[in-house]
Structure formats: C-alpha cells, structure tokens
ZAVEX-340780 format. One record per residue: x, y negated, z negated of N, C-alpha, C in turn; residue in one letter; chain. Coordinates in nm, 2 decimals, always signed. Atoms other than C-alpha are relative to their C-alpha. Layout:
// ZAVEX-340780
ATOM   n_px   n_py   n_pz  ca_px  ca_py  ca_pz   c_px   c_py   c_pz aa ch
ATOM      X      Y      Z      X      Y      Z      X      Y      Z  A  A
...
This chain:
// ZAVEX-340780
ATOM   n_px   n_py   n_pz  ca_px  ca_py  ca_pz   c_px   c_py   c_pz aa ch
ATOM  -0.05  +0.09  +0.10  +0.60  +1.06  +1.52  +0.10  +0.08  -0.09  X  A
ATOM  -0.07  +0.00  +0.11  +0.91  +1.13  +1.31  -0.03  +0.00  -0.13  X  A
ATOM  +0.01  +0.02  +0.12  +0.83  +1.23  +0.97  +0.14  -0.09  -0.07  X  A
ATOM  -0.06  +0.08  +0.06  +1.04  +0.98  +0.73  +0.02  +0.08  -0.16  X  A
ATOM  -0.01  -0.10  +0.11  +1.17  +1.19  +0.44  -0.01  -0.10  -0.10  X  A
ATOM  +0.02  +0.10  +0.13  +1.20  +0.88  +0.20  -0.15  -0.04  -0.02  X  A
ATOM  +0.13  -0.01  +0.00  +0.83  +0.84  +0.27  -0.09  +0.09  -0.10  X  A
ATOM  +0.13  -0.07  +0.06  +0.63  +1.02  +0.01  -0.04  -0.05  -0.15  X  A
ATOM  +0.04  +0.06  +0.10  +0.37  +1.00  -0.22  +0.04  +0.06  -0.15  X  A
ATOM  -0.04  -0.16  +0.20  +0.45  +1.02  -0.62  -0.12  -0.04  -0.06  X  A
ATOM  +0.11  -0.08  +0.08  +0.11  +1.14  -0.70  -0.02  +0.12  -0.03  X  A
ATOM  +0.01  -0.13  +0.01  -0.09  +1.42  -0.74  -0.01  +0.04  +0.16  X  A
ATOM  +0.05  -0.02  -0.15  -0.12  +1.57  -0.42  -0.14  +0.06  +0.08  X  A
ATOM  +0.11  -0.01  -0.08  -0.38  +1.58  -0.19  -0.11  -0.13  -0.05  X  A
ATOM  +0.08  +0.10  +0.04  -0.48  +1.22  -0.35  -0.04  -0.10  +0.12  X  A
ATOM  +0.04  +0.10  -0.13  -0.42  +1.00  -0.02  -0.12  +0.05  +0.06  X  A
ATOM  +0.09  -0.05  -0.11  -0.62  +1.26  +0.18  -0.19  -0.04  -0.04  X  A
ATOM  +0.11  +0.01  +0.09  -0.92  +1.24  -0.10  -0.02  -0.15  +0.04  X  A
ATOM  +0.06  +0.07  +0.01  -0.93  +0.90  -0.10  -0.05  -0.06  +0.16  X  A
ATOM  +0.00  +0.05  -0.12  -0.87  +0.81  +0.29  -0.13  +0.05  +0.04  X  A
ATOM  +0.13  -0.07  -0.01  -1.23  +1.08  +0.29  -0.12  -0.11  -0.08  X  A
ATOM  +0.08  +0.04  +0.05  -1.41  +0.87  +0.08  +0.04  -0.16  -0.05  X  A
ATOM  -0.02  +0.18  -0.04  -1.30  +0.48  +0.18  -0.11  -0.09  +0.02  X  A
ATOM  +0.10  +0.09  -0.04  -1.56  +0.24  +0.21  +0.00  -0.08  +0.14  X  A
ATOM  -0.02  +0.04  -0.10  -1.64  +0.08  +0.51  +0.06  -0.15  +0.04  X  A
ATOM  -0.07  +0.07  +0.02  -1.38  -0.15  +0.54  +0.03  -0.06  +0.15  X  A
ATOM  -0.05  +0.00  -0.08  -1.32  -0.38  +0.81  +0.17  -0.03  +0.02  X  A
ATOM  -0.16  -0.01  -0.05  -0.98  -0.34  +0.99  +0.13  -0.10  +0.01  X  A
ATOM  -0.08  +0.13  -0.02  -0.87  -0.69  +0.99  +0.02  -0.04  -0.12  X  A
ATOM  -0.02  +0.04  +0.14  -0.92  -0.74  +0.63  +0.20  +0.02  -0.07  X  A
ATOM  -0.13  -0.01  +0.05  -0.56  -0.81  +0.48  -0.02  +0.14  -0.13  X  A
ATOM  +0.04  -0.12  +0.09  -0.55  -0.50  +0.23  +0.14  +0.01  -0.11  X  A
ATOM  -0.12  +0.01  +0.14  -0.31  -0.49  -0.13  +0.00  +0.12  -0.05  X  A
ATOM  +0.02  -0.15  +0.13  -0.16  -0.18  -0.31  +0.10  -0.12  -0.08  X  A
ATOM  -0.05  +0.04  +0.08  -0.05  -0.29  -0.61  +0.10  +0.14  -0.06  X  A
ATOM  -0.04  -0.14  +0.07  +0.24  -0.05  -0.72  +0.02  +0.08  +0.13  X  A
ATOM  +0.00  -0.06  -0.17  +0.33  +0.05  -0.34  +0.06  +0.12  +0.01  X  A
ATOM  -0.10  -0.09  +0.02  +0.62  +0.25  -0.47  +0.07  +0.01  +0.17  X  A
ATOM  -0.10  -0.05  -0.11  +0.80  +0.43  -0.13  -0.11  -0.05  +0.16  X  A
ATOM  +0.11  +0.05  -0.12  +0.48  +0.26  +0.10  -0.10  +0.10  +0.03  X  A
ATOM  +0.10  -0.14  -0.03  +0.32  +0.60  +0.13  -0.13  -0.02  +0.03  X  A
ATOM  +0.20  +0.02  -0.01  -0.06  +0.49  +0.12  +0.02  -0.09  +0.07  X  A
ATOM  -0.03  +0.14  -0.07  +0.04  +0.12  +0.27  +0.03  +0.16  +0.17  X  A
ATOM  +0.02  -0.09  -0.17  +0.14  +0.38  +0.59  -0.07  +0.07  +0.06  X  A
ATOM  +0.10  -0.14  -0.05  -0.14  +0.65  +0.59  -0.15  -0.16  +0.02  X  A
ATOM  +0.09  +0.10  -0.05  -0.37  +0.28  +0.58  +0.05  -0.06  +0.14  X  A
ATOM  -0.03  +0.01  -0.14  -0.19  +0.18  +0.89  +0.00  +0.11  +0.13  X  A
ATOM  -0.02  -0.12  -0.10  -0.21  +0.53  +1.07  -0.18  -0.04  +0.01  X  A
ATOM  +0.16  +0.02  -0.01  -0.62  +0.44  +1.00  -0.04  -0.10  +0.09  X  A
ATOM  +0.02  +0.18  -0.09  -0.57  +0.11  +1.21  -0.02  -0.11  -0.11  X  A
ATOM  -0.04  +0.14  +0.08  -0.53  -0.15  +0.89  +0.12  -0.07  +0.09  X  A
ATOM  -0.05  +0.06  -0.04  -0.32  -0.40  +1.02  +0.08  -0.12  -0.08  X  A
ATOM  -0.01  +0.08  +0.08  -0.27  -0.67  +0.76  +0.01  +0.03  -0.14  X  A
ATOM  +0.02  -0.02  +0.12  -0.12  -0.51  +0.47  +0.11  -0.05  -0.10  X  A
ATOM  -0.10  +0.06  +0.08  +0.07  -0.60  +0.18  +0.02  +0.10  -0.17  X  A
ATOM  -0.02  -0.08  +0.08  +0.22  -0.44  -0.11  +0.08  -0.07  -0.11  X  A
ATOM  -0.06  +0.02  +0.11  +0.39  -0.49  -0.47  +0.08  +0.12  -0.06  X  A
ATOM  -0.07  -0.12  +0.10  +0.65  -0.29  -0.69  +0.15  -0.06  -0.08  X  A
ATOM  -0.07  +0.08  +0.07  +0.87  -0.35  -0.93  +0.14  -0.01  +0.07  X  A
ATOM  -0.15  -0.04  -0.11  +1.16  -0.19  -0.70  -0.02  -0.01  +0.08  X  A
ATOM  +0.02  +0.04  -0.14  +1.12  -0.29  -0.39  +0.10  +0.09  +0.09  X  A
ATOM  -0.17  -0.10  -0.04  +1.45  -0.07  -0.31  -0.06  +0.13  +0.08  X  A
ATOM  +0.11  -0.13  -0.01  +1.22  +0.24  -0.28  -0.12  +0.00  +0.15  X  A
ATOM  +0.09  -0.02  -0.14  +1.01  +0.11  +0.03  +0.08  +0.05  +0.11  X  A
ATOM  -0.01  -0.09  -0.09  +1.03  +0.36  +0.32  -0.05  -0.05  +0.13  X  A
ATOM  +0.06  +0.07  -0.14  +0.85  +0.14  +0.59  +0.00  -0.12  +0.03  X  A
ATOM  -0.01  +0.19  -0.02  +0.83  -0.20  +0.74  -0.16  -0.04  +0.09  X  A
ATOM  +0.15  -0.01  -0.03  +0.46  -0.15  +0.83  -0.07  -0.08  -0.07  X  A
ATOM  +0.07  +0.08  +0.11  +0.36  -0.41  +0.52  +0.08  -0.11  -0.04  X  A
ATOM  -0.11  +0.11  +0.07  +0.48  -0.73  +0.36  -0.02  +0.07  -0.12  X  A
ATOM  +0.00  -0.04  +0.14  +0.58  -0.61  +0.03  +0.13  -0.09  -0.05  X  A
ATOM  -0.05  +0.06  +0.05  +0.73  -0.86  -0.23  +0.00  +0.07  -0.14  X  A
ATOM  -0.07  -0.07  +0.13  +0.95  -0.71  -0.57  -0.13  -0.09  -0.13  X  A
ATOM  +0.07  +0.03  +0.13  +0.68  -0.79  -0.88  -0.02  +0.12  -0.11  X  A
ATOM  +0.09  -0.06  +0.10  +0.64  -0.71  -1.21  -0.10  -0.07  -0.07  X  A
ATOM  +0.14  +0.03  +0.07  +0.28  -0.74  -1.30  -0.04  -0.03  -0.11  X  A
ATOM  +0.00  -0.01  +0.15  +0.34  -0.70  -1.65  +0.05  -0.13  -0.05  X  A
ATOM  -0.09  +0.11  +0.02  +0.49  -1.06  -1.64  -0.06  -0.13  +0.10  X  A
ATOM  +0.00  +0.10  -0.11  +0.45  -1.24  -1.32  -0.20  +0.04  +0.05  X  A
ATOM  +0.09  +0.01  -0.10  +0.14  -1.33  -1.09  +0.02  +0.12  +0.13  X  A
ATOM  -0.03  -0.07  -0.16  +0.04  -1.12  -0.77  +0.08  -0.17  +0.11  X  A
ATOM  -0.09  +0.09  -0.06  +0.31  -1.31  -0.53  -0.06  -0.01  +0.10  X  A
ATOM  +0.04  +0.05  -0.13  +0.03  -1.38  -0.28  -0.11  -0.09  +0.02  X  A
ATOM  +0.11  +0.09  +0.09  -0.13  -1.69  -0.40  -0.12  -0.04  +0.14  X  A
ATOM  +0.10  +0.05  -0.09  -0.29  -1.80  -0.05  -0.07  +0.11  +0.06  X  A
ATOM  +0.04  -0.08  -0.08  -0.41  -1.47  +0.04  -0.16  +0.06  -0.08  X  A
ATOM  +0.11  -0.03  +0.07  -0.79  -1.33  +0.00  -0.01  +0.17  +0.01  X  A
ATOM  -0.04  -0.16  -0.07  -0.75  -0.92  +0.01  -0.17  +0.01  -0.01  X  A
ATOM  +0.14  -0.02  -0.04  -1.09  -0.75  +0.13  -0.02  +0.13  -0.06  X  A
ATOM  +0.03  -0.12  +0.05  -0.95  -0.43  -0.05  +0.16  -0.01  -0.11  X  A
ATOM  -0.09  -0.06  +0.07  -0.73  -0.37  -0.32  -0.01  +0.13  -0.06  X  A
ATOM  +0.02  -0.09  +0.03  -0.58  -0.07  -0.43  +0.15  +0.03  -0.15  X  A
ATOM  -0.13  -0.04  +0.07  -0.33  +0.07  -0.72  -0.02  +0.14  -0.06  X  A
ATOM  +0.03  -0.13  +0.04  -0.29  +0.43  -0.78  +0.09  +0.04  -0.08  X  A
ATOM  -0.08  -0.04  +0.14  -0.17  +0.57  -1.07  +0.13  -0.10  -0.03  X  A
C-alpha cells in the first residue's frame, strides 16, 4: 500500500494505535461516525480493521485524504449531524 502523505493524524501520537488496542467489540457492519474527521486518518486505520460503513464530518472537508468514507462539510457548533436517517453503532471524535 502506498503511504498517502496528505493522510495524517493531528493528534498526539501513538493515539490511533492506543485506541485501535482497546476498541470494543464492535461489529464490522455497523455504520461507524468520527465527528471532526479532519484529513480521514482514523476513518482509514477503521477501514484497514475491516469497518466498512463509515462516515465522517468536518468543518473543512477540503482536508480529506481518502475516499474510504462518506464525509459531509459540518459545523457542529451550528448545524445538526447531516445524517438524519442513519443509526451509528459507534461514534467517535478525538480531540
């Protein structure tokens, strides 16, 4: 696989790996939400895990690095999550 230089996370590091270690047992088909997706980074290390059904938010949408997720432009601080018919099995928003 081609690493993707626009691809990374802006946390602290070694946060994806931490959490991807201590995930709950989540089934795989579950649609799954980061809130705050930023460049996709976690939305793609959840699809290298076998998620399939993911979706994402950010206020800049400009910034996403993959096409691995539906991700629609929101600000939270204002608007609704833009995925009114959907039931997620996991949400996530990191920092």
């Amino acid at each position: 696989m081609t690493e993707n230089p626009h691809l990374y996370a802006r946390t602290i590091d070694g946060l994806h790996n931490f959490l991807v270690d201590h995930l709950p047992e989540i089934d795989r088909n579950l649609p799954i939400l980061d809130l705050g997706c930023g460049t996709g980074a976690w939305l793609n290390q959840l699809h290298e895990l076998g998620f399939s059904k993911l979706y994402g938010t950010d206020l800049d949408v400009r910034q996403l690095a993959t096409d691995i997720a539906t991700v629609q432009a929101c600000d939270l601080d204002y608007e609704e999550i833009p995925f009114p018919d959907l039931t997620f099995g996991f949400i996530t928003c990191l920092e």
